[in-house]
C-alpha positions in Angstrom: -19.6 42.7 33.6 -22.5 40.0 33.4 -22.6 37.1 31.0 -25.7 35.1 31.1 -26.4 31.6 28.7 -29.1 29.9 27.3 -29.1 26.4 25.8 -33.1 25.4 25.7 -32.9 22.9 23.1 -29.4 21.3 24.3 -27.6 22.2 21.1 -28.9 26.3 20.0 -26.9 28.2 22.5 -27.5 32.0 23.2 -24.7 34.0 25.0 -25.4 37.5 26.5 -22.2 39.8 27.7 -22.2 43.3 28.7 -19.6 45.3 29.9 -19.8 48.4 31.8 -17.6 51.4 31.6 -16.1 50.1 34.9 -15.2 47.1 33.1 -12.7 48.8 30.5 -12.1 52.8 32.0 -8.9 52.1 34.3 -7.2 50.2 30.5 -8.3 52.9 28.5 -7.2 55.7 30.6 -3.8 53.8 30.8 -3.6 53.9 27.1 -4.4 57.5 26.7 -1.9 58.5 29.3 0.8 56.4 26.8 -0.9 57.9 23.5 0.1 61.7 25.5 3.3 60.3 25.9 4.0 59.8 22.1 1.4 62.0 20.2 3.1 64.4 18.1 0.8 67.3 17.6 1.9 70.6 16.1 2.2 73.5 18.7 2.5 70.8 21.6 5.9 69.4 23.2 6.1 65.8 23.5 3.9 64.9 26.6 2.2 67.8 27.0 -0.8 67.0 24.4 -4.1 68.3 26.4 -5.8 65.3 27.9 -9.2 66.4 26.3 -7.5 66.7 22.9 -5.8 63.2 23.2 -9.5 61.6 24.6 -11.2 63.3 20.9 -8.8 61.8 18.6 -7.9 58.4 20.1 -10.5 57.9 22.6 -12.5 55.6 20.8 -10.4 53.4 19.2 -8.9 52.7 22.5 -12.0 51.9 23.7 -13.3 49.7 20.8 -10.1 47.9 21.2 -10.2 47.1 25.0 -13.8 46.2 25.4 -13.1 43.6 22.4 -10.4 42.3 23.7 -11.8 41.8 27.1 -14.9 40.5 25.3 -12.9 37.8 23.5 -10.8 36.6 26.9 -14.3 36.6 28.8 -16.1 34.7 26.3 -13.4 31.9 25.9 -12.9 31.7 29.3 -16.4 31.3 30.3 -16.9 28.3 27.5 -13.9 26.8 29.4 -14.8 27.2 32.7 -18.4 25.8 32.1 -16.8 23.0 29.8 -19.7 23.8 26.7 -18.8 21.8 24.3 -18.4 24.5 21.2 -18.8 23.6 17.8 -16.8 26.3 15.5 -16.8 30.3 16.3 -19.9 32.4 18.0 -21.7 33.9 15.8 -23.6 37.3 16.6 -27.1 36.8 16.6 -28.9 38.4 13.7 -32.6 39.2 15.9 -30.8 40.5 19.2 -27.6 42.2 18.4 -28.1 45.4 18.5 -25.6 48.2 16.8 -23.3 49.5 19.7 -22.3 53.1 19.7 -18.3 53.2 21.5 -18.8 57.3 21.4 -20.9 56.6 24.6 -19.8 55.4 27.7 -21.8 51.8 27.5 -23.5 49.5 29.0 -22.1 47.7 25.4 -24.4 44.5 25.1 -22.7 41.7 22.8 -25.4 38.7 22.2 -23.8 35.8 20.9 -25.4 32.1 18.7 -23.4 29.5 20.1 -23.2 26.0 18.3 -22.9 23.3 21.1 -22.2 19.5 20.8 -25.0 17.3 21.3 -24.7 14.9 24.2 -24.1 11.4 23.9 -22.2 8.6 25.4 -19.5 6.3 23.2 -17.9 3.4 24.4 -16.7 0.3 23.6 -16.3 -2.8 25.8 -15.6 -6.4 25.6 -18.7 -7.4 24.9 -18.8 -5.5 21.6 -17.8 -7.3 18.3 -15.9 -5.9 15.7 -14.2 -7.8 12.4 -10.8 -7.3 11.9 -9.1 -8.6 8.6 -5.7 -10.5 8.8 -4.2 -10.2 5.5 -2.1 -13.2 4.5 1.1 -12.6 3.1 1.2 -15.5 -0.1 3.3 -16.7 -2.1 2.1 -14.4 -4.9 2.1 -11.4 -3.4 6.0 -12.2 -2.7 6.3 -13.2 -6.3 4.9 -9.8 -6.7 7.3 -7.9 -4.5 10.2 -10.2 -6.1 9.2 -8.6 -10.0 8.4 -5.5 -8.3 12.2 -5.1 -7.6 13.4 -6.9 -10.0 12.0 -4.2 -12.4 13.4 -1.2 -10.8 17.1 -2.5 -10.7 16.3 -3.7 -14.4 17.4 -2.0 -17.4 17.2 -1.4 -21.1 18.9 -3.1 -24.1 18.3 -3.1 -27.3 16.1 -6.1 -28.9 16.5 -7.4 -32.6 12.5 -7.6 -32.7 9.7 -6.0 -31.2 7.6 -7.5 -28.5 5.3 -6.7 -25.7 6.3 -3.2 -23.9 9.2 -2.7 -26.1 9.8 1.3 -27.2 10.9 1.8 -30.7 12.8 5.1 -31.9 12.9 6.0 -35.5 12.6 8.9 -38.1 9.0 9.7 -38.9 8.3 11.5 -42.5 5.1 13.2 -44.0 3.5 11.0 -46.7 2.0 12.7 -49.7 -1.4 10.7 -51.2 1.1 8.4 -53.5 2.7 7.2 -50.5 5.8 9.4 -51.4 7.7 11.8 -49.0 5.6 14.8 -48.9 7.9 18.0 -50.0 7.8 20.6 -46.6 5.2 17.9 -44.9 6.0 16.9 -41.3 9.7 15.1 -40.2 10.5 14.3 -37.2 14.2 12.7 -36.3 14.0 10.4 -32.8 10.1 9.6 -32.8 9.4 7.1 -30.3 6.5 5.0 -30.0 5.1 2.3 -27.7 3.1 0.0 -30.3 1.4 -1.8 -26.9 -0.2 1.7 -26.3 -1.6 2.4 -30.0 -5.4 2.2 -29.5 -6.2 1.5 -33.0 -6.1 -2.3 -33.5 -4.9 -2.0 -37.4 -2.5 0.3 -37.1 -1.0 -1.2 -34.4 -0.7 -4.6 -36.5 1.1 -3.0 -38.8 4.5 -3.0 -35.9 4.1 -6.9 -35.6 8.0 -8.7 -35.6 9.2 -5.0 -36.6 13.2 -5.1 -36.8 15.5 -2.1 -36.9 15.9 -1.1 -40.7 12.0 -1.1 -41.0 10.0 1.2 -42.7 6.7 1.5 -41.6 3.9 3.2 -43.1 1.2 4.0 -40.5 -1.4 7.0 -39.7 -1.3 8.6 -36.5 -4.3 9.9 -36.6 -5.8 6.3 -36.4 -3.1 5.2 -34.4 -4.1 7.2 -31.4 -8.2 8.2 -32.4 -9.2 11.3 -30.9 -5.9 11.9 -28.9 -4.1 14.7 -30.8 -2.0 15.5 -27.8 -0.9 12.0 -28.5 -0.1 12.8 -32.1 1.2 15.9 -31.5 4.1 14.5 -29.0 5.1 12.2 -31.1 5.7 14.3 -34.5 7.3 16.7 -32.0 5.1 19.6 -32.7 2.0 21.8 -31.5 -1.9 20.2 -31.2 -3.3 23.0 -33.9 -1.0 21.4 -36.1 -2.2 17.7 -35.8 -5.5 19.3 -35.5 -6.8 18.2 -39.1 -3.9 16.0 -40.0 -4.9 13.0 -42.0 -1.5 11.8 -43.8 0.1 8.3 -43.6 3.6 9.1 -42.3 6.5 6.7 -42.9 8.4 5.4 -39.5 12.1 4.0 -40.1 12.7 1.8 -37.3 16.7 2.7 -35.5 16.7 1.2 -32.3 14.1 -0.9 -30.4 14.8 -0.5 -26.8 13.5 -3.6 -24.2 13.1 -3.3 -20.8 14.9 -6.5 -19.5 14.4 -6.6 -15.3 17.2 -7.5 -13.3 18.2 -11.1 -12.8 16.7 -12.5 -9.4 20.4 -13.4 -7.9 22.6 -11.9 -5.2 23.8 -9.0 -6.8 19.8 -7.8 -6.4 19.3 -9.3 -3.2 22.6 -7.0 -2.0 21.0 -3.8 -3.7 17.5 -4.0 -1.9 18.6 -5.7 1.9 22.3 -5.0 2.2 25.2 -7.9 2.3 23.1 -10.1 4.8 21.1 -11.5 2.4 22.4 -14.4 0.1 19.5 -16.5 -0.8 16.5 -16.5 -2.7 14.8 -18.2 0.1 16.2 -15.2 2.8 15.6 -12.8 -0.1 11.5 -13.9 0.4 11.7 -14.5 4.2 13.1 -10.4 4.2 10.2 -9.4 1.9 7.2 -11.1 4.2 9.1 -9.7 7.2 8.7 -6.5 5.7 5.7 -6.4 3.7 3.4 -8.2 7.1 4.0 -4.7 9.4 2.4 -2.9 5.9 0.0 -4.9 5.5 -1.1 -4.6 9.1 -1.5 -0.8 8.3 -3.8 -1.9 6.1 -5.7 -4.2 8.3 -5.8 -1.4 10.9 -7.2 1.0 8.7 -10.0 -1.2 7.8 -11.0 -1.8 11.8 -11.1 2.0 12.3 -13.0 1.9 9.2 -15.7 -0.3 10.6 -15.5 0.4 14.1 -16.5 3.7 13.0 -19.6 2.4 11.4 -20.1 0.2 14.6 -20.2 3.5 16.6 -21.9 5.3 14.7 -24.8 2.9 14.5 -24.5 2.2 18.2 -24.5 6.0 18.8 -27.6 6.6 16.3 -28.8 9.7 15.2 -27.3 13.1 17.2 -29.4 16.0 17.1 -27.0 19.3 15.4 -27.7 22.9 15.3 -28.0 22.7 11.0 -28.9 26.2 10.5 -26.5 27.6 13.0 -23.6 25.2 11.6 -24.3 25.8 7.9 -23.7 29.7 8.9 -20.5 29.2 10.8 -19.6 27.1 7.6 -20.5 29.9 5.5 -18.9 31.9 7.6 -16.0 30.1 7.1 -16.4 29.9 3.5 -17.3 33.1 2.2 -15.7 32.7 -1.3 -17.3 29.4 -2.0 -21.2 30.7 -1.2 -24.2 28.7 0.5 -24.4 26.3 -3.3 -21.0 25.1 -1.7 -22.7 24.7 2.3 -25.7 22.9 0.8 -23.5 20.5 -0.9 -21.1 19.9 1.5 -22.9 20.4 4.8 -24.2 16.2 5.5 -20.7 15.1 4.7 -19.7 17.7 7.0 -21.6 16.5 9.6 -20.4 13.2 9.2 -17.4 13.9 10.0 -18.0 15.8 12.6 -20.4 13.4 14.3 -17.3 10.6 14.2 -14.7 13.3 15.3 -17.1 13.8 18.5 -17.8 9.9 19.0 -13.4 9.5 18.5 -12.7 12.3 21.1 -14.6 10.3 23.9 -12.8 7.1 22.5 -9.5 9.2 23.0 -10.0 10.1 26.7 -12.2 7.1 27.8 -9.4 5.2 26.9 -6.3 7.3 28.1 -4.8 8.1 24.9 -2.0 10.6 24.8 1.0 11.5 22.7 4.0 11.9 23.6 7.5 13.4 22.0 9.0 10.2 20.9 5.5 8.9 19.7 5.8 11.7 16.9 9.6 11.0 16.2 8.4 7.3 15.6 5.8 8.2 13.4 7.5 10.7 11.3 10.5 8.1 11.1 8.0 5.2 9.8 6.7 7.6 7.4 10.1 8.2 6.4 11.0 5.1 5.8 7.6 4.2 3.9 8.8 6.9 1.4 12.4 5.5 0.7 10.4 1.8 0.4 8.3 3.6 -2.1 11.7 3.6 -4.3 13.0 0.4 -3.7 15.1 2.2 -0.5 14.5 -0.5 2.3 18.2 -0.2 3.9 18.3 3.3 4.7 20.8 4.2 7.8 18.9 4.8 11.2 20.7 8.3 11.5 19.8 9.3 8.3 16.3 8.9 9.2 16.5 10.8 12.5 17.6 13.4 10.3 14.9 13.8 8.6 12.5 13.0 11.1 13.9 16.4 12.7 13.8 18.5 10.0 10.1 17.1 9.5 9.2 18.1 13.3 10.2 21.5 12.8 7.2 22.4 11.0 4.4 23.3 12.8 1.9 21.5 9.7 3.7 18.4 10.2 3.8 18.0 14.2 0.1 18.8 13.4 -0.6 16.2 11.0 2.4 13.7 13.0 -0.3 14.3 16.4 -3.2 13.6 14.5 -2.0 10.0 12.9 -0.1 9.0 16.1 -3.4 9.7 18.0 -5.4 7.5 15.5 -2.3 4.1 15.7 -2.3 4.5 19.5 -6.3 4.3 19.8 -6.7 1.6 16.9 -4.2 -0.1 18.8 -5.7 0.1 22.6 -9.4 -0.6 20.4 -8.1 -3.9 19.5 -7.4 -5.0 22.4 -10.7 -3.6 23.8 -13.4 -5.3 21.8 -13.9 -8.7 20.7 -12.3 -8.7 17.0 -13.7 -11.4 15.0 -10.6 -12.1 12.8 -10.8 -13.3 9.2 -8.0 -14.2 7.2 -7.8 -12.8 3.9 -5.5 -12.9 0.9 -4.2 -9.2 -0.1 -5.9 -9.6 -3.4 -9.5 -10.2 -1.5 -8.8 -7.4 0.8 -8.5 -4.7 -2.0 -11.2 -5.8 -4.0 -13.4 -5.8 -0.4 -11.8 -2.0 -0.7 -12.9 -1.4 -3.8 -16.6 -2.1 -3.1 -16.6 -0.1 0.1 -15.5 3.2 -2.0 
């Protein structure tokens, strides 16, 4: 076997294998000798198929299927052993790659276009400068959190009078062009409507200081303009049937239900933290506690966000094989078509670009991952879920419960690895460069956000 490569341009790489019939003849023969063993061929006893006929009928496929798997191992292996830094699949090469014919006995000559990494330094030392935002945690953005809770232990009662956000139920009838109940028109028992959300400014006038015993006479139609899905949900019936709708309906006000949070007191304090927590005042000290890790997530993601851009600059422009890469992308995308690769393709490289400049951050700075990095992470991810419903005093062994079931899928090790890489680096980065800290308010920090997006 010989395999020869090229690489004149640093980043175009051509790889030449051929294998000779001494390469693959002692694993094909082997093969044979077991196909004779099991061929079942009418006229012949089990094992004493004629060599020849065996050789005609599965010859070769045998061959085909030895010479590509020793072309796959001696491919890969070469690529490691030379440490080329491969960028997607080879590719055969379109000019050189001749048809092979596996009824002969070879030379077969396999000519491969191989997509290598451009080569460039990235590091990051003391003496580079890199801004890193402290997000303060204020009064309001407790106050915040303190409504924020307060709202999903609240509940709802019923109001004498409509006001802000408040949902009113009632019995919705068809009016005719005499503003009388139109005979086989539209009624709808249990309507409920959310005055705050009607988009026409007259109609929604019309629930001002509504009561329960009101009767209402309103359009839909120009209650909720061009929104028949709207108008359609709330008669309880099917959009072709709103479709050319015009009628004033009446609206009998039953109930009006108000949302009314929970009151800000102990019994609240219990439900979010647990029995510890007896105060107001240790109510907000829990809630920074809790809230400054969070935010620092958020502060973190914003460094990697901008040391990225640091690198990148400092890095400058890298030099990619485009028209190789947009074929392995195609390749890779066969469904989608080369309209999709175009589009795509300078985003792609993008990322890719940062993804080479983070994998010399990685080992330049020793990063690894261990087991019980990915238990942590999956358990903090956890816990950010139950947070996400007000759940802040889940039991530690209920967590490692899930955090087990979570690591036994292979997509979420994989995506665990991937996130626990990224904290341990921004981690090690921070204490690597020179961060030029800013205090910010949480408000500032999304707007700054916003403007990045």
């Amino acid at each position: 076997m010989n395999i020869s490569f090229e690489c004149a341009d640093k980043v175009n790489g051509l790889m030449t294998i051929t294998i000779e019939k001494a390469d693959y003849e002692e694993k094909v023969e082997k093969e044979l000798k077991n196909y004779r063993k099991r061929a079942q061929v009418p006229g012949f006893r089990p094992g004493m198929v004629p060599m020849g006929l065996i050789k005609r009928q599965y010859g070769t496929a045998a061959k085909v299927e030895e010479v590509n798997r020793l072309l796959g191992e001696k491919l890969y292996a070469y690529i490691q052993e030379n440490k080329i830094k491969m960028l997607g699949e080879p590719l055969p090469n379109e000019e050189k790659q001749q048809p092979q014919d596996f009824a002969q006995d070879g030379p077969f000559t396999f000519v491969f276009d191989i997509a290598v990494a451009p080569e460039f330094t990235a590091e990051l030392t003391a003496k580079d400068k890199v801004d890193y935002y402290d997000i303060k945690v204020d009064d309001k953005l407790i106050d915040e959190q303190v409504q924020m809770y307060a709202s999903q232990a609240g509940e709802f009662v019923e109001a004498q009078e409509w006001s802000g956000n408040d949902t009113l139920k009632g019995d919705l009838r068809q009016l005719d062009a005499n503003g009388n109940t139109l005979e086989g028109g539209i009624q709808t028992e249990g309507g409920m409507i959310m005055p705050s959300y009607i988009k026409g400014e007259s109609e929604k006038k019309k629930f001002e200081g509504a009561k329960p015993g009101d009767i209402i006479t309103f359009n839909p139609k120009k209650a909720y303009p061009e929104n028949d899905a709207e108008v359609a949900a709330l008669l309880k019936t099917d959009k072709e049937q709103v479709k050319d709708l015009e009628s004033d309906f009446s609206f009998q006000i039953t109930e009006i239900r108000h949302f009314q949070p929970a009151a800000i007191d102990e019994k609240l304090f219990e439900k979010v933290f647990g029995e510890d927590v007896k105060t107001e005042a240790d109510f907000r000290k829990r809630i920074s506690d809790m809230v400054k890790p969070q935010l620092q997530v958020n502060s973190d993601f914003k460094f990697m966000m901008d040391v990225r851009k640091y690198m990148e600059k400092k890095v400058g422009e890298l030099t990619f094989p485009e028209a190789l890469l947009k074929r392995v992308m195609l390749n890779n995308n066969k469904d989608k078509g080369a309209d999709f690769v175009e589009k795509n393709f300078k985003p792609s490289i993008d990322e890719l670009k940062w993804h080479l400049i983070k994998e010399q951050l990685v080992v330049a700075n020793n990063v690894k991952v261990e087991d019980n990095d990915l238990k942590e992470m999956a358990k903090a991810a956890i816990r950010q879920q139950f947070a996400q419903y007000g759940m802040n005093n889940i039991p530690d062994d209920v967590v490692e419960n899930y955090a087990n079931e979570q690591l036994k899928k292979r997509e979420n090790i994989d995506q665990y690895v991937d996130r626990a890489i990224d904290a341990k680096l921004t981690e090690v980065l921070k204490g690597v460069v020179k961060l030029n800290t800013k205090e910010v308010s949480f408000e500032e920090f999304n707007k700054m956000m916003q403007e990045q997006q």
